[in-house]
C-alpha positions in Angstrom: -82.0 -7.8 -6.4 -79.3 -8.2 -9.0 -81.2 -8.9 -13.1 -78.7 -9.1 -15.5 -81.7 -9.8 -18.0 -85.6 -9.7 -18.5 -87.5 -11.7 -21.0 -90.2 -9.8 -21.8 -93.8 -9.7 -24.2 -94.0 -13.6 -23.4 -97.7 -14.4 -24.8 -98.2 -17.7 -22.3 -95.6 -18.4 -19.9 -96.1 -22.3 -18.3 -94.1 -22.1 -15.3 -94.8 -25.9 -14.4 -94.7 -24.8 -10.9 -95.7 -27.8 -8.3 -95.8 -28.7 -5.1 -93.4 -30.9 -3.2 -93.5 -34.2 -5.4 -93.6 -35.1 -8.9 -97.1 -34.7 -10.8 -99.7 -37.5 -10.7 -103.3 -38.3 -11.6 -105.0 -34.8 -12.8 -102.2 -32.9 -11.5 -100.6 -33.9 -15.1 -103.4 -32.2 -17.0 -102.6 -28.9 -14.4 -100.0 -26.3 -15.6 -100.2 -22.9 -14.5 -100.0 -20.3 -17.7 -99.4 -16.5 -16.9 -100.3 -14.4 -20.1 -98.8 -10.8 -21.2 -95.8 -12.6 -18.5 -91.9 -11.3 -18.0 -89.2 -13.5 -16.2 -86.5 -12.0 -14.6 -83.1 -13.0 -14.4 -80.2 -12.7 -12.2 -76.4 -14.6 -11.9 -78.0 -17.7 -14.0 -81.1 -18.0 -12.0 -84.6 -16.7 -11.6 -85.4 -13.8 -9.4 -88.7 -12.5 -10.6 -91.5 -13.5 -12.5 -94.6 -11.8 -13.3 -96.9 -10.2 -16.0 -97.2 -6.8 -17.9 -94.3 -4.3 -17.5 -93.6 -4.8 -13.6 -90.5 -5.7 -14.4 -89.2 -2.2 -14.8 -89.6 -1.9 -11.1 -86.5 -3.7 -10.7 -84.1 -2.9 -13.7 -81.2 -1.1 -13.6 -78.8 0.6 -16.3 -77.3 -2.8 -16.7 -80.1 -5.1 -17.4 -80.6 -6.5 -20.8 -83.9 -6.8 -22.3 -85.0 -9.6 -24.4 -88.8 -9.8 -26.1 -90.4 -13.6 -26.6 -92.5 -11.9 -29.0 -96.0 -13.0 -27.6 -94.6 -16.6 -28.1 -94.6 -19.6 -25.3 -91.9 -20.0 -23.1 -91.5 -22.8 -21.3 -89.2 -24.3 -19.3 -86.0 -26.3 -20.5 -86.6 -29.7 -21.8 -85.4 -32.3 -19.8 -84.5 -36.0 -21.9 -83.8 -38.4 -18.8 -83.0 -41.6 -20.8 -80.3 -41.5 -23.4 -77.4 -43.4 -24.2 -75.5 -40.5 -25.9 -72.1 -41.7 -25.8 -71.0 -44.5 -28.0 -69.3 -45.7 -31.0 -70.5 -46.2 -34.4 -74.1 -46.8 -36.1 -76.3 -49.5 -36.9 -77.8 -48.9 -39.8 -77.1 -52.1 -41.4 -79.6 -54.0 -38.6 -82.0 -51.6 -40.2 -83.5 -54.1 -42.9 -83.7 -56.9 -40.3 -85.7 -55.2 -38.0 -88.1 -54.2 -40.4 -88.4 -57.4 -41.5 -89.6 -58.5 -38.5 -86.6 -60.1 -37.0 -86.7 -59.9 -32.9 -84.4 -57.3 -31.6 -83.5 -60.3 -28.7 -82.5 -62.3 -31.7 -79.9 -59.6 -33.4 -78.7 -59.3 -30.0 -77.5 -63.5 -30.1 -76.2 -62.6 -33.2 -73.7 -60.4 -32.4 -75.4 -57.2 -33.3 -77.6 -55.2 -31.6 -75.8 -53.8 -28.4 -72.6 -55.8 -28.5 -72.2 -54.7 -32.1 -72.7 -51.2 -30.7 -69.6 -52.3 -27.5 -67.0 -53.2 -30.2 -67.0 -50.1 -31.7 -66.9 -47.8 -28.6 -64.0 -50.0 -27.4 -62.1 -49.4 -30.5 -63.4 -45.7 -30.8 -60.5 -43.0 -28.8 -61.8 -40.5 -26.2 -61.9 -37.3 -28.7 -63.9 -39.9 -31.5 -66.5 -40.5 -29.1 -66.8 -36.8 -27.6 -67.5 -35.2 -31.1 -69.8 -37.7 -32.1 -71.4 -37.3 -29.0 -71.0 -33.1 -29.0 -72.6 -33.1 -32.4 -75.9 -34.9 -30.6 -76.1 -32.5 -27.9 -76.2 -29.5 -30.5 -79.2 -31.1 -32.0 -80.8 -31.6 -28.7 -79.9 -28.0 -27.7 -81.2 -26.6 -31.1 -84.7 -28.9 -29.8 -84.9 -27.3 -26.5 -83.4 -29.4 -24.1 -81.1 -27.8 -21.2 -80.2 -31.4 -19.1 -80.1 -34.7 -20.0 -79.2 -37.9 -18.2 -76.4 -40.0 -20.4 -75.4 -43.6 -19.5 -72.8 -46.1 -20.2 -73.0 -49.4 -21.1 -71.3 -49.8 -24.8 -68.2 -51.2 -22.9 -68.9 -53.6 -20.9 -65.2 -54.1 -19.1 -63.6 -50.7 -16.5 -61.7 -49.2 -19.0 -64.7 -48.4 -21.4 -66.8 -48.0 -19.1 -64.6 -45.5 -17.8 -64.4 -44.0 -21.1 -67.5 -43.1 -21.8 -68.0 -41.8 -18.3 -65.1 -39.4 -18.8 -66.3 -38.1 -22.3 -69.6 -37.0 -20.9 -68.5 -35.4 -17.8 -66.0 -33.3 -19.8 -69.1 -32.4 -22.7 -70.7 -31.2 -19.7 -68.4 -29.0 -18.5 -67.9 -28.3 -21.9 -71.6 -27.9 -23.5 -74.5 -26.0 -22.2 -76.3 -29.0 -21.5 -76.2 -30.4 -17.9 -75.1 -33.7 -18.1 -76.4 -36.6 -15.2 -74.6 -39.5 -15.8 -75.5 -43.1 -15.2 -73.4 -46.7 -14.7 -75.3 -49.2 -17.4 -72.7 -52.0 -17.1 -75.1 -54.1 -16.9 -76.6 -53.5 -20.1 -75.7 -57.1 -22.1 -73.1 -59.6 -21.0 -70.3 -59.0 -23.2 -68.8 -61.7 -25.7 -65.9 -62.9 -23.7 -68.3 -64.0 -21.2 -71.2 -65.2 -23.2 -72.2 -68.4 -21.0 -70.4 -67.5 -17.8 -73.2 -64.2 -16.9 -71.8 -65.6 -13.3 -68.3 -64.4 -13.8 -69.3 -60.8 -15.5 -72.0 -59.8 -12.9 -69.0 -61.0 -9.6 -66.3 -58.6 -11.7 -69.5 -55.9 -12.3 -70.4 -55.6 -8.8 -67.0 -56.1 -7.0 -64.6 -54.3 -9.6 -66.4 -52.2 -12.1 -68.8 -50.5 -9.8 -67.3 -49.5 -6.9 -64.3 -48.0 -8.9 -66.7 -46.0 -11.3 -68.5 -44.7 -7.7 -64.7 -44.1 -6.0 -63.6 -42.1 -9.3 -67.1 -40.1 -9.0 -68.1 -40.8 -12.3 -71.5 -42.2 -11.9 -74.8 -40.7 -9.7 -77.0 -43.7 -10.8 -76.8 -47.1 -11.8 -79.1 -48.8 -13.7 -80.0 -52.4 -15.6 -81.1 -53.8 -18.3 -83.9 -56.4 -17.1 -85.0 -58.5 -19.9 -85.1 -61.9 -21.0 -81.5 -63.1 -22.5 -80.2 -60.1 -20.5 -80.3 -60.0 -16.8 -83.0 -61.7 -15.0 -84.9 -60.2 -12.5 -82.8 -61.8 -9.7 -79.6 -60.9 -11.5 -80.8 -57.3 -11.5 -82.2 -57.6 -8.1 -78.5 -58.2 -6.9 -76.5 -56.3 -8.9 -78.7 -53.0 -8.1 -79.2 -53.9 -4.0 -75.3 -53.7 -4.4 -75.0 -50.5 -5.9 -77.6 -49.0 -3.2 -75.0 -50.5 -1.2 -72.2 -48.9 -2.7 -74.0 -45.3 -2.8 -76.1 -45.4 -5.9 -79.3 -44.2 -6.7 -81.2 -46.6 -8.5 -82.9 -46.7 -12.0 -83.9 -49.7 -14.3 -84.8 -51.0 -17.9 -88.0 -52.6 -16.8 -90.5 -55.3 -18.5 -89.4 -53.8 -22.0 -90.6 -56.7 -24.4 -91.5 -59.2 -21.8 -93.3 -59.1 -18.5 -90.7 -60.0 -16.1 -91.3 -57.9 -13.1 -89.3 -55.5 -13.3 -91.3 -52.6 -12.6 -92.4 -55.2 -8.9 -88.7 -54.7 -8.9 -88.3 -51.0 -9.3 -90.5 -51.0 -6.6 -89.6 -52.7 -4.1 -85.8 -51.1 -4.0 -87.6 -48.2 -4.5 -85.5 -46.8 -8.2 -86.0 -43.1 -8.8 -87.3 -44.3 -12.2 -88.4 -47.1 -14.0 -87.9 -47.0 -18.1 -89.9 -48.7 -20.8 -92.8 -50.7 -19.3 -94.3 -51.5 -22.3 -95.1 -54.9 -20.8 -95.5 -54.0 -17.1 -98.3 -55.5 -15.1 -101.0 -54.0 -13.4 -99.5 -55.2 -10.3 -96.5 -53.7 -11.0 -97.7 -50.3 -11.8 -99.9 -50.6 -8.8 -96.7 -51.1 -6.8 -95.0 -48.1 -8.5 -97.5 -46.1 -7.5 -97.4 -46.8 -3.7 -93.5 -46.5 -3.7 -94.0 -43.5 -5.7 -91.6 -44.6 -8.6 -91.9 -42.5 -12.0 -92.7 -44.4 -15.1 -90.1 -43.0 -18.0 -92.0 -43.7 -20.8 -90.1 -44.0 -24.3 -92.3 -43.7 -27.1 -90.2 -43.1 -30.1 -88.6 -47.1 -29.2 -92.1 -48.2 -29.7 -92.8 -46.3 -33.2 -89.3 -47.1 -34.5 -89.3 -50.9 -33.2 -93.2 -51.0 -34.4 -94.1 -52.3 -31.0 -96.7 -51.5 -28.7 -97.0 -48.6 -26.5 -96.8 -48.8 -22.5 -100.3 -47.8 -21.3 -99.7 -44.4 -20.0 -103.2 -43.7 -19.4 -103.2 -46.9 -16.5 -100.5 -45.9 -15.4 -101.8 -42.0 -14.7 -104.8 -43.4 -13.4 -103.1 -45.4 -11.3 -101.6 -42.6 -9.5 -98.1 -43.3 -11.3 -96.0 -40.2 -12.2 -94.8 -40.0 -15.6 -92.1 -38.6 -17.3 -91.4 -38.8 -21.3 -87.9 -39.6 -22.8 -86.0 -40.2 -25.9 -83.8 -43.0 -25.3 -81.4 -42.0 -27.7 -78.9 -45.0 -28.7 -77.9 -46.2 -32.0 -80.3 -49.5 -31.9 -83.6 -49.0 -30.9 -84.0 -45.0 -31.2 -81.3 -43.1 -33.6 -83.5 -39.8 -32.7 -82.4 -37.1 -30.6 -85.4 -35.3 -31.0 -87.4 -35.2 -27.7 -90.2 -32.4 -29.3 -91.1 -35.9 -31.6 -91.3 -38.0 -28.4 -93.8 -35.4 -27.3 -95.8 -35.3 -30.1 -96.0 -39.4 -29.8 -96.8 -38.9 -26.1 -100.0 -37.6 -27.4 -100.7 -39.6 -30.7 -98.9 -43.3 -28.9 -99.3 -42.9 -25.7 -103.1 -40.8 -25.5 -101.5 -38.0 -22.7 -102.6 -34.7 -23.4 -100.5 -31.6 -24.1 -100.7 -30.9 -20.9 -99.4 -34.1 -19.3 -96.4 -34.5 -21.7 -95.5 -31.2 -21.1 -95.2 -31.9 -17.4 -93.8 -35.2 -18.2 -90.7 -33.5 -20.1 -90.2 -30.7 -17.6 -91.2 -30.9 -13.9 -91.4 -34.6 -13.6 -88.3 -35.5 -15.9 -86.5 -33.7 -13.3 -87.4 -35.8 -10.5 -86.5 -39.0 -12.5 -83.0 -37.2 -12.6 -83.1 -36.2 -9.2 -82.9 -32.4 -10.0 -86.3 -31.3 -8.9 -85.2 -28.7 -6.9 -82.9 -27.0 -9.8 -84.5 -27.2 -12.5 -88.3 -28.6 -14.3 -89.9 -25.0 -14.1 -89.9 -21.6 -13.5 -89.7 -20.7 -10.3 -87.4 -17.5 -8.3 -84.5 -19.8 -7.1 -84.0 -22.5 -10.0 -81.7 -22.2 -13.0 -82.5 -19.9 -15.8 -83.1 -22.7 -18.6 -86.1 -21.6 -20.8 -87.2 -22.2 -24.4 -88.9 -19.6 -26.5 -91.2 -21.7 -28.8 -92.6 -20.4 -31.8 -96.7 -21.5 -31.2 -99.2 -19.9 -29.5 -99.8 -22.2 -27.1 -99.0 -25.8 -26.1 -101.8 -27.4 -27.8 -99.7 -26.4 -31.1 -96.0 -27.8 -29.7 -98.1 -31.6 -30.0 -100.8 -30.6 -33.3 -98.2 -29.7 -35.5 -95.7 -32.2 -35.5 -92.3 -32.8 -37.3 -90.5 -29.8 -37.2 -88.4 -27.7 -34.4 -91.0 -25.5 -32.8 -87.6 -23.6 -30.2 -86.7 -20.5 -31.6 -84.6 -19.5 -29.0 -82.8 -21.3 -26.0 -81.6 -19.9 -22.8 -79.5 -21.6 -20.2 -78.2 -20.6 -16.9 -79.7 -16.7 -18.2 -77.2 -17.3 -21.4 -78.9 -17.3 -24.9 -77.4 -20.3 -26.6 -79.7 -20.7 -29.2 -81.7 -17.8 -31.6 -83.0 -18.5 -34.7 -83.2 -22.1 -34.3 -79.2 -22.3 -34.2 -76.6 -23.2 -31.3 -74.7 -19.8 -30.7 
């Protein structure tokens, strides 16, 4: 076999190794840990893995060898919810919200998303990649390696289309794997406030089909939410796109308990995000369908709202993955280590089941389980060298950038806590 490098002298390596389907029940409190461990690395992959000094079995002249120090490796984060690309800030909503004022009620004010649309319609194509290349460096510098980015700050084809093109050309252009998502229906935009009728016909016969023609989009996804889209608007705009070729994902029972995770399930979405105010019913019916709860904590601490009930849900038999939600409204944090610390404090899941829920089951809810999630011979070489003993620590001591050093595809990109 052909290793271009070994990582060697890793303390605990959690390899997040599973079976066929995404973890549930107390298969999210299971990781397998290999101590005194080494992971070999050939053309961007994995091609051994093992403990003690094995590895020197199948070096050659060429191979490069790193040390991890004795530290944890795990590996590469995985954020499937963010809305990376977009225009502007909203820091001057800031005061309201903590006021108390409803996020619904910014929204029929003008602010709130559609404040967000009117800047990334006036914001150019290189304006919106550098904001947007600026986030990924944070996330890289956190430990991520693949994220899933959506539209949905435009709101007509040629923004829509704009955003689109910005993050598939930051994904060939940034070590971060990009999965990109269709979220035109994410608000009804201004020139058709009190004609929803009009936008969704132009959304589902326009819009969406030339987004899926020009390749642009693997998902599509809703917003489902009272003074958005109702659950039978969402119902039909996301049976078209499974029409169309789409895989399926939804904002689900957010604030109110609409249905929308009844709804995830019976089209049978990849993932369902938020549920904050999901039945029991619902997550009952996710469960059969086998539909994984994205869970965003950090939009509950920053909106001051109630967590969804993560520990129903794993009971349940629901699999769970954790995400940022990073957008410039309800979560201006790109920092998915924070989301996992609040997956512990917020949500009650242990170490153990967030750090499934940011690895191995996030990359179901992206539909990459078979590439990346863990460390396996065959999947891509993305790992994260933390500085902590164990993974207990990653959640105890909170705040701060635990990943020392990043590797994708076999490629150090960051050391030191610093993008390369």
């Amino acid at each position: 076999m052909k290793v271009d490098l070994v990582i060697k002298n890793i303390g605990k390596l959690a390899t997040m190794r599973s079976g066929k389907n995404p973890k549930v029940r107390e298969q999210m409190n299971e990781i397998e840990i290999l101590e005194n461990a080494y992971v070999a690395i050939g053309d961007g992959k994995f091609v051994d893995i093992g403990q003690g000094e094995s590895y020197k079995k199948i070096i050659n002249q060429n191979s490069k060898i790193d040390d991890a120090d004795g530290l944890l490796v795990t590996p590469g984060l995985i954020d499937a919810h963010t809305h990376l690309v977009h225009g502007g800030s909203r820091e001057n909503e800031f005061s309201k919200k903590i006021s108390g004022v409803p996020y619904i009620d910014i929204l029929k004010q003008g602010g709130g998303i559609l404040s967000t649309v009117k800047s990334t319609r006036e914001s150019a194509f290189e304006e919106l990649y550098h904001k947007a290349r600026k986030s990924l460096d944070r996330m890289l510098e956190l430990g991520v390696t693949t994220i899933e980015s959506k539209s949905g700050y435009g709101l007509d084809m040629d923004t829509e289309i704009k955003q689109l093109q910005v993050s598939h050309k930051l994904s060939k252009d940034h070590p971060i794997d990009l999965v990109h998502t269709f979220l035109g229906a994410h608000a009804i935009p201004v020139e058709y406030k009190g004609n929803s009728e009009k936008y969704i016909e132009i959304l589902v016969n326009e819009i969406m089909p030339k987004i899926k023609e020009l390749e642009l989009a693997e998902f599509c996804d809703v917003f489902c939410e009272e003074g958005v889209f109702s659950i039978t608007e969402s119902e039909a705009i996301l049976s078209k796109a499974k029409e169309i070729g789409y895989k399926l994902k939804i904002h689900a029972d957010e604030i109110e308990s609409l249905g929308g995770a009844e709804l995830s399930a019976r089209l049978n979405c990849i993932s369902s995000d938020h549920l904050m105010a999901a039945s029991e019913e619902g997550i009952k019916m996710m469960a059969k369908n086998n539909v994984i709860a994205n869970l965003l904590p950090a939009t509950s601490f920053n909106l001051n709202k109630s967590y969804a009930n993560a520990r129903k849900m794993i009971d349940l038999g629901v699999p769970i993955a954790l995400s940022s939600d990073y957008n410039p409204g309800s979560c201006p944090s790109e920092n998915l280590q924070f989301v996992m610390q609040l997956g512990c404090i917020g949500l009650k899941m242990t170490p153990y089941e967030v750090l499934n829920a940011v690895t191995i089951n996030a990359a179901y809810a992206v539909d990459r389980q078979d590439e990346i999630g863990s460390i396996e011979v065959g999947k891509k070489a993305d790992l994260v060298v933390f500085d902590a003993p164990n993974i207990e620590y990653l959640m105890y001591h909170f705040g701060v950038n635990h990943a020392n050093k990043v590797y994708k595809d076999g490629i150090l990109v960051v050391d030191d806590k610093k993008v390369l």
